[in-house]
N, C-alpha and C positions, 0 to 999 in steps of 0.2 A: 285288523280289528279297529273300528271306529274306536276314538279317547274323547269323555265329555270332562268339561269343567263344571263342578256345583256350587255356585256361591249362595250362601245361608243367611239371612237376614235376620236378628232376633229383637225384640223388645220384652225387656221382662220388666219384671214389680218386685224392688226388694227396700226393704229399710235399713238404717244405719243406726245401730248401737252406740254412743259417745259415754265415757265414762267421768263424768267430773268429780272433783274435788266439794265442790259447792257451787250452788243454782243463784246465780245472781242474772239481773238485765244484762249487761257487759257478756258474759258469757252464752244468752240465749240470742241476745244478737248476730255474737261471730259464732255458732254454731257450725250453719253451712261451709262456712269457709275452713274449720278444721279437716284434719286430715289422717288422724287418729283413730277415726271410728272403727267397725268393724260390721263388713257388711253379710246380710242373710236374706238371699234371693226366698224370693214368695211364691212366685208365681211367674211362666215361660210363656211366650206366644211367638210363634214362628210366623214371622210376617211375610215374605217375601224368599222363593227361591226358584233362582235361575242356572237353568242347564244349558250352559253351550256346547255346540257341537265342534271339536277340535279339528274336524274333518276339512281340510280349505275349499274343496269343492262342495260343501254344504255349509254355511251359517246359521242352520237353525239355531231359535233360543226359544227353549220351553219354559212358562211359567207355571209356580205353583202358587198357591195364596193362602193367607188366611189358615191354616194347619197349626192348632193350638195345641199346647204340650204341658203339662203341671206337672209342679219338681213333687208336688206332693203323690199323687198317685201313681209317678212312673217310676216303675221298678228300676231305675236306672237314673233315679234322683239323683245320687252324690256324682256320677258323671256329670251330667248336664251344668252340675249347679258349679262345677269346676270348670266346666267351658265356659258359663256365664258371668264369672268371679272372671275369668281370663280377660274377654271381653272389656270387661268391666274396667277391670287396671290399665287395657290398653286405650279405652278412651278416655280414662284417669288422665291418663299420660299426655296425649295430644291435647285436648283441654284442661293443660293445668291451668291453674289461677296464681295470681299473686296477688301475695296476704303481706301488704301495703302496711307499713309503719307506720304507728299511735304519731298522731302532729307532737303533742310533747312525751319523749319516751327516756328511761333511764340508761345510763349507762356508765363506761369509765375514760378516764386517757389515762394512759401510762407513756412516762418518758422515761425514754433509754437511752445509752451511748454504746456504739458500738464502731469502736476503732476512734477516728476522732467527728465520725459522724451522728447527728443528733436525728431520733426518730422518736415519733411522737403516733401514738396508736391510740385513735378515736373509736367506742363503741358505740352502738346504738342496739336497746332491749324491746321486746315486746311485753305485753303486762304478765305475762307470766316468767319471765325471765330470758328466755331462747335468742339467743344473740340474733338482730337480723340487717344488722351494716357494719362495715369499717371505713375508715378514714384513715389514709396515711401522710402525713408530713414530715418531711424529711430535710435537715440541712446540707450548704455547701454542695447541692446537686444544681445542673444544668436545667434551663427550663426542660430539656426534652427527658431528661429522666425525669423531673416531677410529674410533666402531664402521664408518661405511661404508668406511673406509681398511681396518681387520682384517678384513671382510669378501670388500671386493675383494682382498688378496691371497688370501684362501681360494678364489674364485675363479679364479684364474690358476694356483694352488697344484694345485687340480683339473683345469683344462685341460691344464695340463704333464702330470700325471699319468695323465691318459685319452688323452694324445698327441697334442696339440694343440702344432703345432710352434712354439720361441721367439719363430719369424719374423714368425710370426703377430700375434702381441702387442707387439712392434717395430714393426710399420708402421701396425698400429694406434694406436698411443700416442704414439708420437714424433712432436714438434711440436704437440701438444695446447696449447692457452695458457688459461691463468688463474692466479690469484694464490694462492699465494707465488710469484712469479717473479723472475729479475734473476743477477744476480752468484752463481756457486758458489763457497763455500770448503770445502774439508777433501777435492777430491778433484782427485787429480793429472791426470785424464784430461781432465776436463768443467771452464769455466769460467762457464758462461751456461745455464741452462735459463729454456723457457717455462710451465714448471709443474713440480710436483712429480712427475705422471706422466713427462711428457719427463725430465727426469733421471732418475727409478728407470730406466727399460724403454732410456736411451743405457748408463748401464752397466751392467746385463744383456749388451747387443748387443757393448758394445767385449770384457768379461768373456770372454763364452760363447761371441759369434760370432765375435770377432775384426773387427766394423767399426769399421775404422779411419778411415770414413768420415764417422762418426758422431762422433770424437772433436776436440778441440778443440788436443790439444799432441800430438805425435809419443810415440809407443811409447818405452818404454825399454828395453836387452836386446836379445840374437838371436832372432830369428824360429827357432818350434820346430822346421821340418819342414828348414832350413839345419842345424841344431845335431843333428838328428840322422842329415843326410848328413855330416857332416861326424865324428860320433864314432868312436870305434874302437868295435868288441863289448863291450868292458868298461863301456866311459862308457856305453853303448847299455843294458846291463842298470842300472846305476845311475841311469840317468836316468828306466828302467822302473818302479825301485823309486819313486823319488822321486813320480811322478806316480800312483802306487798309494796312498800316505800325504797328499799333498799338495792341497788342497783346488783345483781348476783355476781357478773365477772369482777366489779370491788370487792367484795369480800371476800369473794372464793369459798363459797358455804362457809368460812369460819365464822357465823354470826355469834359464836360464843365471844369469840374474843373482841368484836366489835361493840357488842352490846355493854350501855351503859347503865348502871341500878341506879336511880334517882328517887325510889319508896321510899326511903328514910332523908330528902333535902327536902326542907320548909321553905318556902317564899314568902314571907313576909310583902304585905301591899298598903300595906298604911303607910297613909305621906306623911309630913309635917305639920302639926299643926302651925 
């Protein structure tokens, strides 16, 4: 029995759903470029499909054209429109984008000691907080271990940035062992890493994801999502501000315990006569 090959060509018409917070410029700018959305095919048009003939004594290719299809009228909508979502993610995939860090952007360093080596972890934030660089510095290494150190965070620097999730690189790294290792100083959270990777990529996770599971001493401060059932509207907008200025891996949502009440200090601006 003769075996043909069908390859199926589609272009379809769908929109993307984006859910904000608030509609500012900044936000309708980088719209395109979020990744967030959620998409809902409209409308299928079959453009192009070709049948070869497997047969080696024959190479025929038959074409078809133009054979249009609506997700809405065919009884076999929620098929189609899962082929077309498939589709979709896989050319998601091969054209992704990179969503390029703000020129001035927030962030933290935290210095640590670990063994009698000094490291030194640079963030870099996006305006809504999403970690998307690191920077490592580290003492009493040879130049060939610093450059593969500045390298690898360039690295990771670029996965963040082409959307390669933190989690990612969290469960990769954490509990890695090799030497500097032993006793942490200089960092409230971690007491003990098994390498310098396991310490950079635990505070990332406790920073940015919030595990707490990952960390060595208990949180300090209100949990953020309590503090802000708990505000009135007013606190609610100041708390909004705060975390708009506020670098997120610094504080570690505790913005209760960071925040400072200055409603009741007067300033005085009379000079001397």
């Amino acid at each position: 029995m003769a075996k043909y090959l069908v390859e199926t060509y589609y272009t379809c018409t769908f929109k993307v759903n984006h859910y904000l917070e608030d509609i500012n410029e900044k936000e309708l700018k980088n719209l395109e470029k979020r990744d967030d959305g959620k998409f809902e095919v409209l409308d299928v048009k079959l453009d192009n499909r070709k049948t070869k003939n497997l047969d080696p004594n024959n190479n025929k290719v038959v074409e078809n054209k133009s054979i249009e299809i609506s997700g809405e009228k065919n009884n076999n909508s929620s098929i189609n429109n899962e082929r077309i979502v498939t589709n979709i993610n896989k050319i998601n995939d091969k054209n992704s984008k990179r969503f390029s860090m703000p020129d001035r952007r927030k962030g933290y360093i935290q210095k640590a000691t670990i063994g009698d080596h000094k490291v030194y972890l640079h963030t870099g934030e996006y305006e809504d907080g999403k970690i998307g660089e690191i920077f490592i510095d580290t003492s009493k290494e040879g130049e060939l271990v610093k450059a593969l150190m500045n390298n690898f965070a360039i690295a990771v620097s670029l996965g963040l940035q082409y959307g390669v999730p933190l989690d990612e690189f969290i469960s990769a790294f954490v509990g890695t062992k090799f030497e500097p290792s032993g006793k942490v100083y200089g960092n409230d959270r971690i007491l003990s890493a098994t390498s310098i990777l396991d310490y950079i990529f635990r505070e990332l996770a406790i920073s940015y994801q919030n595990r707490e599971d990952l960390a060595h001493t208990p949180a300090i401060g209100g949990n953020e999502n309590n503090l802000e059932e708990n505000n009135s509207e007013d606190q609610s907008q100041l708390l909004k501000i705060v975390k708009d200025i506020t670098s997120k891996g610094f504080v570690r949502n505790n913005y209760k315990k960071n925040l400072v009440d200055l409603s009741d200090v007067k300033i005085s601006l009379k000079g001397k006569k």
